[in-house]
BALOBA-1460 file (C-alpha; in Angstrom, 3 decimals):
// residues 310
<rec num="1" residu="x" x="-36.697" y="86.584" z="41.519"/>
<rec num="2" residu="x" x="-36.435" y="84.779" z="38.135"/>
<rec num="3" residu="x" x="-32.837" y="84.798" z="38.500"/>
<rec num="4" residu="x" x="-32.444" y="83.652" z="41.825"/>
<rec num="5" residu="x" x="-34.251" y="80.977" z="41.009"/>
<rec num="6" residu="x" x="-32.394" y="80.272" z="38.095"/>
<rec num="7" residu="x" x="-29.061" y="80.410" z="40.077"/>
<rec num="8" residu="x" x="-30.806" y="78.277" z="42.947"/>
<rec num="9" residu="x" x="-31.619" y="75.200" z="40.330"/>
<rec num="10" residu="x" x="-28.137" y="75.540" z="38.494"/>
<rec num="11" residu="x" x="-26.866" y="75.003" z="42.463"/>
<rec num="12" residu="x" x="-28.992" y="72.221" z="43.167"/>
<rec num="13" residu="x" x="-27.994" y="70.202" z="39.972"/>
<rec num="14" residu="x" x="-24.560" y="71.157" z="40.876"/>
<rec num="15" residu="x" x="-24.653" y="69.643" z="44.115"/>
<rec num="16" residu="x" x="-26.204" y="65.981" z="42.550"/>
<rec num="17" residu="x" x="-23.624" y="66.550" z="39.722"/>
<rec num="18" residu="x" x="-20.839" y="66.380" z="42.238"/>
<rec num="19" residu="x" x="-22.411" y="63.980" z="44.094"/>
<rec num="20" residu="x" x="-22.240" y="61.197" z="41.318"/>
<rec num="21" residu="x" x="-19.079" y="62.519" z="40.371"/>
<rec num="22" residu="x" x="-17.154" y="62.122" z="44.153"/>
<rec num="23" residu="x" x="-16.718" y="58.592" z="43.917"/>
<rec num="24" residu="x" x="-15.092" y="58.604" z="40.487"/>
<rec num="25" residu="x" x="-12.284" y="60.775" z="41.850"/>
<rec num="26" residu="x" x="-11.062" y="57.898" z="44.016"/>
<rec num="27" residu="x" x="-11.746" y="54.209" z="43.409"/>
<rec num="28" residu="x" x="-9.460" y="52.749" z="44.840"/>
<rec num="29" residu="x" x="-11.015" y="53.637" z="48.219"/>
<rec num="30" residu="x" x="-14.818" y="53.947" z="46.902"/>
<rec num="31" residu="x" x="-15.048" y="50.463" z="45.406"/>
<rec num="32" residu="x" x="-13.287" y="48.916" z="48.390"/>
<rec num="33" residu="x" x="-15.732" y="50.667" z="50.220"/>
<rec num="34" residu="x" x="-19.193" y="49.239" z="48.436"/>
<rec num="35" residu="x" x="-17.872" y="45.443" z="48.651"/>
<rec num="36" residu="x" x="-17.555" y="46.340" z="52.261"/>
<rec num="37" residu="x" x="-21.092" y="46.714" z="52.138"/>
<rec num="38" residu="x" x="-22.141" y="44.319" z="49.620"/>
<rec num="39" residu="x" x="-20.733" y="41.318" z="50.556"/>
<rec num="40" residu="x" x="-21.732" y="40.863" z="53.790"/>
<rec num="41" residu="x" x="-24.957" y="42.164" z="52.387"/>
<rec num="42" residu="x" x="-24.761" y="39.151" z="49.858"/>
<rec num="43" residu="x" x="-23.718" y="36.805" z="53.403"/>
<rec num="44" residu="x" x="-26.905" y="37.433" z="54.624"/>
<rec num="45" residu="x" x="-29.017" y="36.532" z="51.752"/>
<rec num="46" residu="x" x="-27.380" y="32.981" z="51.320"/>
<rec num="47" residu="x" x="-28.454" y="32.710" z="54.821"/>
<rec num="48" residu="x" x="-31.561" y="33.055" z="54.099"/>
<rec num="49" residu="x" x="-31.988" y="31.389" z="51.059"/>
<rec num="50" residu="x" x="-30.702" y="28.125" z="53.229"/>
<rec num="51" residu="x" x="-33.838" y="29.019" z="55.386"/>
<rec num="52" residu="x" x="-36.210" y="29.059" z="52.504"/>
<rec num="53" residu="x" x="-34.979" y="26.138" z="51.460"/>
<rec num="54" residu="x" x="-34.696" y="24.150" z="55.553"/>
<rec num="55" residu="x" x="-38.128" y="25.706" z="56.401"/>
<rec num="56" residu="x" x="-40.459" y="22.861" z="55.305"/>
<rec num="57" residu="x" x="-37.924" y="19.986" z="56.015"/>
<rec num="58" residu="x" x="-37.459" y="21.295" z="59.644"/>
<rec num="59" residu="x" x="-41.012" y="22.344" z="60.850"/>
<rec num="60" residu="x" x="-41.991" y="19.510" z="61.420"/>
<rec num="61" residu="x" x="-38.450" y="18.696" z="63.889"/>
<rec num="62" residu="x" x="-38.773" y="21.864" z="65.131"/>
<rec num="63" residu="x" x="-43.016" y="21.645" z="66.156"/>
<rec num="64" residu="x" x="-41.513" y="18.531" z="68.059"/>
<rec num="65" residu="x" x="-38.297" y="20.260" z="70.047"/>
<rec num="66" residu="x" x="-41.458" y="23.004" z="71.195"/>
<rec num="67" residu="x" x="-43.402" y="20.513" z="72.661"/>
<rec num="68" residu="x" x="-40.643" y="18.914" z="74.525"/>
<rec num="69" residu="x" x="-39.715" y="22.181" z="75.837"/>
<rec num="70" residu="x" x="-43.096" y="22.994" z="76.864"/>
<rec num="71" residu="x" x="-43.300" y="19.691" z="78.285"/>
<rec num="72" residu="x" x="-40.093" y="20.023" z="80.320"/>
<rec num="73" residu="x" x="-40.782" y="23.525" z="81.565"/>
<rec num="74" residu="x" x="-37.768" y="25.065" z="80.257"/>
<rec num="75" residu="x" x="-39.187" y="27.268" z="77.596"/>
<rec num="76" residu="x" x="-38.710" y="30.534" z="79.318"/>
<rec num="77" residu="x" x="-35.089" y="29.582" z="79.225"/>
<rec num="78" residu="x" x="-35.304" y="28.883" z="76.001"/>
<rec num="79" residu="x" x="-36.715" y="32.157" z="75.334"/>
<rec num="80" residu="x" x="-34.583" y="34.018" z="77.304"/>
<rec num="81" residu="x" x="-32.104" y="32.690" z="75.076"/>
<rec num="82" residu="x" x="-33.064" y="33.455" z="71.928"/>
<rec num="83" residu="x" x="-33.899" y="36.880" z="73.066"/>
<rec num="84" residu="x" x="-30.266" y="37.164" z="73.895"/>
<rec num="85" residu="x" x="-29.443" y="36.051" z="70.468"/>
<rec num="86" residu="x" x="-31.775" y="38.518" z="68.910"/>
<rec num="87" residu="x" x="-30.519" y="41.554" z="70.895"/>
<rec num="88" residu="x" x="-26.771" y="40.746" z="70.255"/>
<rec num="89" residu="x" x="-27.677" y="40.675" z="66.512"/>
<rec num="90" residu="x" x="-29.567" y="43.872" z="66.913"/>
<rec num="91" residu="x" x="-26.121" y="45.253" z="68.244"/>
<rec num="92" residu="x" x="-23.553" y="43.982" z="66.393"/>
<rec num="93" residu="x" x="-25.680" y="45.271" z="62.703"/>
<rec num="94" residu="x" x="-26.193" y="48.633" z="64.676"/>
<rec num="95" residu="x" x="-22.380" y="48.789" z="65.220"/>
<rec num="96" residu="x" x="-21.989" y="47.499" z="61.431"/>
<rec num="97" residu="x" x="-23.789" y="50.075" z="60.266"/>
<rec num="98" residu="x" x="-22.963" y="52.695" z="62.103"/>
<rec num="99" residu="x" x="-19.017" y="51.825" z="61.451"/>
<rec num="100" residu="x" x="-19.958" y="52.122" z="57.851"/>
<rec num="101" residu="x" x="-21.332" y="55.445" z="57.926"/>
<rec num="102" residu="x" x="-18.623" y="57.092" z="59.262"/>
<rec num="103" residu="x" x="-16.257" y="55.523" z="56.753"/>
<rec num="104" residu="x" x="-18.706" y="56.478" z="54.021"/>
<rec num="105" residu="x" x="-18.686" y="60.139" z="55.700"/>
<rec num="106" residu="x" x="-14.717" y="60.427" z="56.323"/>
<rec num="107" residu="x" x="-13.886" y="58.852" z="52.612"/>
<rec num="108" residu="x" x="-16.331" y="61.405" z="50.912"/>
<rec num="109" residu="x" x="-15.348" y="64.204" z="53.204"/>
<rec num="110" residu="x" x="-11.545" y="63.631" z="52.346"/>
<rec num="111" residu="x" x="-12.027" y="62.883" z="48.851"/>
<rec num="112" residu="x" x="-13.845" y="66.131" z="48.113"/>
<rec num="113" residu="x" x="-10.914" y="68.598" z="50.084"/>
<rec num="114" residu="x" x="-8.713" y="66.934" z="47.245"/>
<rec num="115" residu="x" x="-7.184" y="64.023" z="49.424"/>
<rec num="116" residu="x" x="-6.312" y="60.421" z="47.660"/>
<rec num="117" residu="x" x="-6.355" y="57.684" z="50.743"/>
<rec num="118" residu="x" x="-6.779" y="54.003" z="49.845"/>
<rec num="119" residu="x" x="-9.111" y="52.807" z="52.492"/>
<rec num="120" residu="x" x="-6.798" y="51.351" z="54.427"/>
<rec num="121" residu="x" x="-4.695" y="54.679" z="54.814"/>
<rec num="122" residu="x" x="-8.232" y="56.331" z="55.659"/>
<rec num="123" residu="x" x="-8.738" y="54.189" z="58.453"/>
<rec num="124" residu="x" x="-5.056" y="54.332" z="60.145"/>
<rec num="125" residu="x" x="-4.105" y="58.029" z="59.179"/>
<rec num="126" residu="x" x="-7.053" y="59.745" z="59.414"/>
<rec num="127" residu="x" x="-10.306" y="57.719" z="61.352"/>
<rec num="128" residu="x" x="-8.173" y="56.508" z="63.996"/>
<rec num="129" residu="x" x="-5.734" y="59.575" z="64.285"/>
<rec num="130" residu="x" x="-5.904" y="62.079" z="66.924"/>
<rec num="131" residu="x" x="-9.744" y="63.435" z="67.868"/>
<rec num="132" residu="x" x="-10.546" y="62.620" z="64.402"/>
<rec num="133" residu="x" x="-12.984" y="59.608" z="65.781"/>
<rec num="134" residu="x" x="-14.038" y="61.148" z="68.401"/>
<rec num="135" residu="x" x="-16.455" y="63.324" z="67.484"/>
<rec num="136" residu="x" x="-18.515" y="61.251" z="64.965"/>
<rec num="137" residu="x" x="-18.629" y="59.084" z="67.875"/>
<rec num="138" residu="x" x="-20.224" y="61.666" z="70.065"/>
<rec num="139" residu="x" x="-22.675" y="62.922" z="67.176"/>
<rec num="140" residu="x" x="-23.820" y="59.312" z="67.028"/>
<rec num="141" residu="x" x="-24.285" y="58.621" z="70.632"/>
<rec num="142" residu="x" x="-26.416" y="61.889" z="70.549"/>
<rec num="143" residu="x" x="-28.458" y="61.056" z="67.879"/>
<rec num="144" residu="x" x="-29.233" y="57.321" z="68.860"/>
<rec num="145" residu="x" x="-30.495" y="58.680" z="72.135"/>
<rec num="146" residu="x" x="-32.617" y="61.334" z="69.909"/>
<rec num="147" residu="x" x="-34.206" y="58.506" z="67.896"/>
<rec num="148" residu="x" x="-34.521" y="56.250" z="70.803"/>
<rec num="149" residu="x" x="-36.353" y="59.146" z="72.647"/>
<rec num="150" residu="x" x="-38.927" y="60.518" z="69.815"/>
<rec num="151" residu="x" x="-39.803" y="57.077" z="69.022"/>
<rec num="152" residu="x" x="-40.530" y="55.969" z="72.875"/>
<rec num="153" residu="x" x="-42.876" y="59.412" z="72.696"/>
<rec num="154" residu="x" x="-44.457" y="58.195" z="69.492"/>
<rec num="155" residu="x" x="-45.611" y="54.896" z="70.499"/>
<rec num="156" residu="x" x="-46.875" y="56.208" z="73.796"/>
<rec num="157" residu="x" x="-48.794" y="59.312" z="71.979"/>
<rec num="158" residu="x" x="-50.093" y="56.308" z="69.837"/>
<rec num="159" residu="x" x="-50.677" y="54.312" z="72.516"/>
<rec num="160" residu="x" x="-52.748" y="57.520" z="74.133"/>
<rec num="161" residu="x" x="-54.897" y="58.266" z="70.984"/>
<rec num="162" residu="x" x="-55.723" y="54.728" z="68.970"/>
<rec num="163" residu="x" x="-58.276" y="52.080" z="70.642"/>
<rec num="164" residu="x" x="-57.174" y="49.106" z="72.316"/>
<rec num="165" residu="x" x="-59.264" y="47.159" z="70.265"/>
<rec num="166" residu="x" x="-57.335" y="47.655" z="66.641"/>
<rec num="167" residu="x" x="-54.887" y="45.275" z="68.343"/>
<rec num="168" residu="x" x="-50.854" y="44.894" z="68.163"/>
<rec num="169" residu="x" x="-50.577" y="44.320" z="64.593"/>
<rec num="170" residu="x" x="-52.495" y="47.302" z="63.207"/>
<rec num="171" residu="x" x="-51.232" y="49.295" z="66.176"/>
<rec num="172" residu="x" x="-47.785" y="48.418" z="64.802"/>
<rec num="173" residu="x" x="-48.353" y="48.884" z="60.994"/>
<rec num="174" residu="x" x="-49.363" y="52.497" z="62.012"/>
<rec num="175" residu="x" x="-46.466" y="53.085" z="64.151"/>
<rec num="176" residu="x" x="-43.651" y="52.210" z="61.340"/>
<rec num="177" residu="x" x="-46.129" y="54.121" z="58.795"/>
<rec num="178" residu="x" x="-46.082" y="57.578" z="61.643"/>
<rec num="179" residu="x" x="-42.566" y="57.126" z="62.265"/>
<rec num="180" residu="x" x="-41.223" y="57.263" z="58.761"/>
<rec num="181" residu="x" x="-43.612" y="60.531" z="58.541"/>
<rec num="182" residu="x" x="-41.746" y="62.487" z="61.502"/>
<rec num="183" residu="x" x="-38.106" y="60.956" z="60.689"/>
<rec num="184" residu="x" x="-38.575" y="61.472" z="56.973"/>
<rec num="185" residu="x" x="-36.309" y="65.092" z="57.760"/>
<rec num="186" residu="x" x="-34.873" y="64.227" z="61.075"/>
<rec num="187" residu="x" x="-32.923" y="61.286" z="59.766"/>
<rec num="188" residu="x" x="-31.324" y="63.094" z="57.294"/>
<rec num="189" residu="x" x="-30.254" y="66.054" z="59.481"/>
<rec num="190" residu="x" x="-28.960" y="63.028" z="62.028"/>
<rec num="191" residu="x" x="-26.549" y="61.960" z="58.567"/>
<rec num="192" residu="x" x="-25.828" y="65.718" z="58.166"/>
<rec num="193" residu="x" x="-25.228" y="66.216" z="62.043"/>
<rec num="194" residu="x" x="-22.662" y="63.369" z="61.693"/>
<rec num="195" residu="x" x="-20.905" y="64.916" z="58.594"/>
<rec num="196" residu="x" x="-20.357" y="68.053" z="60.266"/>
<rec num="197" residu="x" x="-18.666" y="66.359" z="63.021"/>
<rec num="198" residu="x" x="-16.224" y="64.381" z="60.639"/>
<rec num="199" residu="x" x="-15.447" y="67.202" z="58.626"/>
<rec num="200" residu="x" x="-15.167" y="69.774" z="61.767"/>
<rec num="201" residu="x" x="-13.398" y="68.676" z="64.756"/>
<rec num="202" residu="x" x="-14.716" y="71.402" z="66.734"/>
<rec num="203" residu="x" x="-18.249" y="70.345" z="66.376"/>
<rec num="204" residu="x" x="-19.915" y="67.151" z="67.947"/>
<rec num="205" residu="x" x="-22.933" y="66.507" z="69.858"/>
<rec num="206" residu="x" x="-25.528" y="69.301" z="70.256"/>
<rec num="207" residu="x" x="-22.937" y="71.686" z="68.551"/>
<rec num="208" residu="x" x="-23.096" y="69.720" z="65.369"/>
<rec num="209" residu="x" x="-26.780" y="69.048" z="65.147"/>
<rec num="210" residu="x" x="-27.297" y="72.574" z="65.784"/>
<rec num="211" residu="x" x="-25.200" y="73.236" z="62.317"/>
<rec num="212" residu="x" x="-26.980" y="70.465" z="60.874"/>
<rec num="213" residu="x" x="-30.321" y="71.835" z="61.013"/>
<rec num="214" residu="x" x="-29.133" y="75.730" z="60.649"/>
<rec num="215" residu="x" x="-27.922" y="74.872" z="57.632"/>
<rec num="216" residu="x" x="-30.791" y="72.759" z="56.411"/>
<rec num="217" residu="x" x="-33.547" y="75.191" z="57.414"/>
<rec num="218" residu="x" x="-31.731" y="78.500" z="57.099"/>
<rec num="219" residu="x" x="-29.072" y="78.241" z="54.933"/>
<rec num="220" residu="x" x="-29.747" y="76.596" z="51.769"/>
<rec num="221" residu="x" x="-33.326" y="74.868" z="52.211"/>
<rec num="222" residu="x" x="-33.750" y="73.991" z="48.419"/>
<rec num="223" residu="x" x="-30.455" y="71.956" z="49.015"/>
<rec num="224" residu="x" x="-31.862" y="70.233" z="52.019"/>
<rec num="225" residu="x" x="-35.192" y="69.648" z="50.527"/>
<rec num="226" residu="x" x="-33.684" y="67.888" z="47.907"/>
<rec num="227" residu="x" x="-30.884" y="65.717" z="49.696"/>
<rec num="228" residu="x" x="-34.555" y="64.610" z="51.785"/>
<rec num="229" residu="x" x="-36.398" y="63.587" z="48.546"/>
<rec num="230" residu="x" x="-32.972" y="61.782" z="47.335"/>
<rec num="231" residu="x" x="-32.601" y="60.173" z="50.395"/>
<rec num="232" residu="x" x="-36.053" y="58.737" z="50.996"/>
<rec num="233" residu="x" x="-36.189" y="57.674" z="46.701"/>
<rec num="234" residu="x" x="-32.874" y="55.707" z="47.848"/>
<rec num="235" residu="x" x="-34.453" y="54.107" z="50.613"/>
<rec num="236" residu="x" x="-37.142" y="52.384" z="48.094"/>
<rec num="237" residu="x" x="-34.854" y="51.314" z="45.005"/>
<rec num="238" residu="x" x="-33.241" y="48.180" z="46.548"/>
<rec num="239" residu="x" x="-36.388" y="45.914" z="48.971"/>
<rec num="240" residu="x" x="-38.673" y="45.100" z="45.523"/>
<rec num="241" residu="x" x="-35.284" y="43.955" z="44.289"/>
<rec num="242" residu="x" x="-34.607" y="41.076" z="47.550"/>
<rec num="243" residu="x" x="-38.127" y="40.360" z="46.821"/>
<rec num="244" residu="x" x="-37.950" y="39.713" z="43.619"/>
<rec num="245" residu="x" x="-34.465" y="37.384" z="44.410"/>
<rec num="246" residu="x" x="-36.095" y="35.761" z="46.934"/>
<rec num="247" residu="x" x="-38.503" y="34.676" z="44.632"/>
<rec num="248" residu="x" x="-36.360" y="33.756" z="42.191"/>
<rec num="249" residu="x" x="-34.348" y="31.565" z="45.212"/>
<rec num="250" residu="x" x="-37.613" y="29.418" z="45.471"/>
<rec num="251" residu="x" x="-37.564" y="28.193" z="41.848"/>
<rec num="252" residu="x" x="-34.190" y="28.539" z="40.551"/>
<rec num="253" residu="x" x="-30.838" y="28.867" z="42.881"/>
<rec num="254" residu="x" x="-28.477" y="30.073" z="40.532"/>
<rec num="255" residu="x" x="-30.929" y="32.905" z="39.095"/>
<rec num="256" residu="x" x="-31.599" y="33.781" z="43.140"/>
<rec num="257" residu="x" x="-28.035" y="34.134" z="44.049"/>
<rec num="258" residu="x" x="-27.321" y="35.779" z="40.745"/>
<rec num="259" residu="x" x="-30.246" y="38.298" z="41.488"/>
<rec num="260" residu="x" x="-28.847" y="38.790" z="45.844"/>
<rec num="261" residu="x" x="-25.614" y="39.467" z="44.108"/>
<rec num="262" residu="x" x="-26.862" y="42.220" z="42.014"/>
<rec num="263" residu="x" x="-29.188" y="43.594" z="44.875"/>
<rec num="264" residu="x" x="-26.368" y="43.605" z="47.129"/>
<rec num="265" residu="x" x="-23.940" y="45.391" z="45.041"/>
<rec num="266" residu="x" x="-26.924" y="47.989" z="44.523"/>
<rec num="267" residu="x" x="-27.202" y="48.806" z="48.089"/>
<rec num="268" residu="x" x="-23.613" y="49.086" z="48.025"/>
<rec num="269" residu="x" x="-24.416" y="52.004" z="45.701"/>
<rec num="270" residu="x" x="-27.128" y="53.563" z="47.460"/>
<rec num="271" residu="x" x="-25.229" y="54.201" z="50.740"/>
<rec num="272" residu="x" x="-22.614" y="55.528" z="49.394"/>
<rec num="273" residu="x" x="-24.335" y="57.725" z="47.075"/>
<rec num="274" residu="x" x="-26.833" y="58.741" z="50.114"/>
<rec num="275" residu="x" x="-23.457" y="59.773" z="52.825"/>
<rec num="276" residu="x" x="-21.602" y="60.978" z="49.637"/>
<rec num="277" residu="x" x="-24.805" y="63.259" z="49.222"/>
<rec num="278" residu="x" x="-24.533" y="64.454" z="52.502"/>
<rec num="279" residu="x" x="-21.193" y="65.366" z="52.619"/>
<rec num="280" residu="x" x="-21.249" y="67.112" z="49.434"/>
<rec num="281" residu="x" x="-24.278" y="69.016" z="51.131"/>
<rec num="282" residu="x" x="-22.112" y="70.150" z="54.112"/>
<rec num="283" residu="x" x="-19.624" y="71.422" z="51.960"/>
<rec num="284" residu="x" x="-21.682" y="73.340" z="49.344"/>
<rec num="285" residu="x" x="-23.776" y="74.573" z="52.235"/>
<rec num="286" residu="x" x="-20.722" y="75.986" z="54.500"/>
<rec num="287" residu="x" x="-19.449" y="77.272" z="51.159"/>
<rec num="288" residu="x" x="-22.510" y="79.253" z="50.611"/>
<rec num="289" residu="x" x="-23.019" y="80.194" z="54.299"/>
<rec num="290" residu="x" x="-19.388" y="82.133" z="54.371"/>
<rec num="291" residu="x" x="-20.833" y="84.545" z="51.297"/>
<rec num="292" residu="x" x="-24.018" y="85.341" z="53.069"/>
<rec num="293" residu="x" x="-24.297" y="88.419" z="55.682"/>
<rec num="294" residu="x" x="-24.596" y="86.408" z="59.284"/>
<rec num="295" residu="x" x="-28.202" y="86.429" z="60.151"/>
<rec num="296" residu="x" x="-29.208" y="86.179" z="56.462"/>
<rec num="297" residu="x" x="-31.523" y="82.754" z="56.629"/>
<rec num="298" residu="x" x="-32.777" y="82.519" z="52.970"/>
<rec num="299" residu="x" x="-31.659" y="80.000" z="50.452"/>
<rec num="300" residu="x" x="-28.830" y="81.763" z="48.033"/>
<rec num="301" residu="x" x="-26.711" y="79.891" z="45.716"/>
<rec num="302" residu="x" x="-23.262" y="79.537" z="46.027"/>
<rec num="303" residu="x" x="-21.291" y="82.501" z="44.153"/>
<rec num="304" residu="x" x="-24.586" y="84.746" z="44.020"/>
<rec num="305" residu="x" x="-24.698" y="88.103" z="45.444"/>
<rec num="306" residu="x" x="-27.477" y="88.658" z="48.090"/>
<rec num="307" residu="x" x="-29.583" y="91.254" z="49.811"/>
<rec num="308" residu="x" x="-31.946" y="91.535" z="52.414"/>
<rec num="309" residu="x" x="-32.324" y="89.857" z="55.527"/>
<rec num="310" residu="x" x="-34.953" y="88.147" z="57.437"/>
């Protein structure tokens, strides 16, 4: 048992070894890759700098344009508008985003079979050739419609068990809090899910989420466990960072956009070590999976013998 355990810790700090390492083996399509995120990343703070800095000198004209609306009867149009607006934002950073995971997924998945693409030679020989694209696609049309669905049933059990009277605000607060609770594994198989179905072209959909969480409950756990932990650490290094710019933005403009710059080019960082994580993952998991006896479901590091089943 000491010795398994041994092995089992030597495999996980493989697997975050490898993980820092991945990007190193190709710049030329990694660092292309975080400015992709950064900089519109950076985009977005300017923007909102410009509203820190509009907010007081416009309240005042904008108090005004609200009462004339509301005077001239046209502010459900005018809300209708901007709730148009909102939802086409929504949309377009969905499709950002989602467009930058599967590039994250396909450049660490090709990088680590030994493959040297510069990112434009990812995107036209291997993203957009064949069925290559089409089952990431799939995996994360599945998966939206998963999140979409567990969090409709979460704000309705919510709705069911918390009084009325705690109000919209609290009600909420305790909904974001619940959520990150019961997605705290589930988004991580979702990122796993998709991985599978950019490195295996026969598995999309149900098919891949099924390998997804075989391998994260059965196969290796320890692995899993500790992609989950590394994954929701991630999620808290950069936000006290765009605080602290935006801060900064209110006294001193240079020091703010110096400080965006460096908190964009961090989460640059973090997403790619997060989908490089989960593609290393994959790979060390299927590697250990073909060495285990088929219904064997307990966590064995790669190259170690086994016994026993469950």
């Amino acid at each position: 048992m000491a010795a398994k355990a041994k092995a089992s810790s030597s495999s996980c700090l493989s697997f975050l070894k490898d993980t820092l390492l991945l990007p190193t083996r190709n710049a030329k399509l990694f660092v292309p890759f975080v400015l992709l995120i950064a900089v519109p990343s950076f985009l977005l703070q300017i923007l909102s700098i410009n509203q820190i800095d509009n907010k007081n000198a416009s309240s005042a004209d904008f108090e005004k344009l609200v009462r004339e609306m509301l005077k001239e009867d046209i502010m459900v149009l005018f809300l209708i508008t901007i709730s148009i607006i909102i939802t086409i934002f929504i949309l377009i950073t969905a499709v950002y985003a989602y467009a930058v995971q599967i590039i994250a997924l396909f450049a660490a998945s090709t990088t680590y079979s030994g493959d040297r693409h510069s990112l434009p030679e990812l995107f036209s020989k291997i993203i957009m050739k064949g069925r290559h694209l089409k089952g990431p696609l799939i995996t994360i049309v599945m998966v939206s419609v998963l999140n979409i669905t567990c969090e409709v049933l979460i704000a309705q059990l919510l709705g069911l068990l918390m009084p009325r009277r705690l109000g919209a605000p609290y009600t909420g607060a305790l909904f974001s809090q619940f959520r990150s609770l019961v997605f705290i594994y589930l988004d991580v198989v979702f990122v796993v899910a998709v991985a599978v179905s950019v490195a295996d072209t026969e598995r999309r959909g149900v098919n891949a989420l099924r390998q997804a969480w075989r391998l994260m409950t059965r196969v290796w756990r320890m692995g899993g466990f500790l992609l989950v932990v590394v994954a929701t650490i991630l999620e808290m290094v950069p936000p006290p960072l765009n605080r602290v710019a935006l801060g900064y933005a209110r006294k001193s403009m240079p020091i703010g956009l110096a400080v965006f710059s460096v908190y964009a080019l961090l989460s640059g960082l973090v997403q790619l070590f997060y989908y490089s994580a989960a593609t290393v993952y994959y790979h060390q998991a299927m590697e250990i999976k073909e060495v285990m006896p088929h219904d064997y479901a307990t966590v064995v590091p790669s190259g170690e013998e086994t016994t026993g089943t469950v």
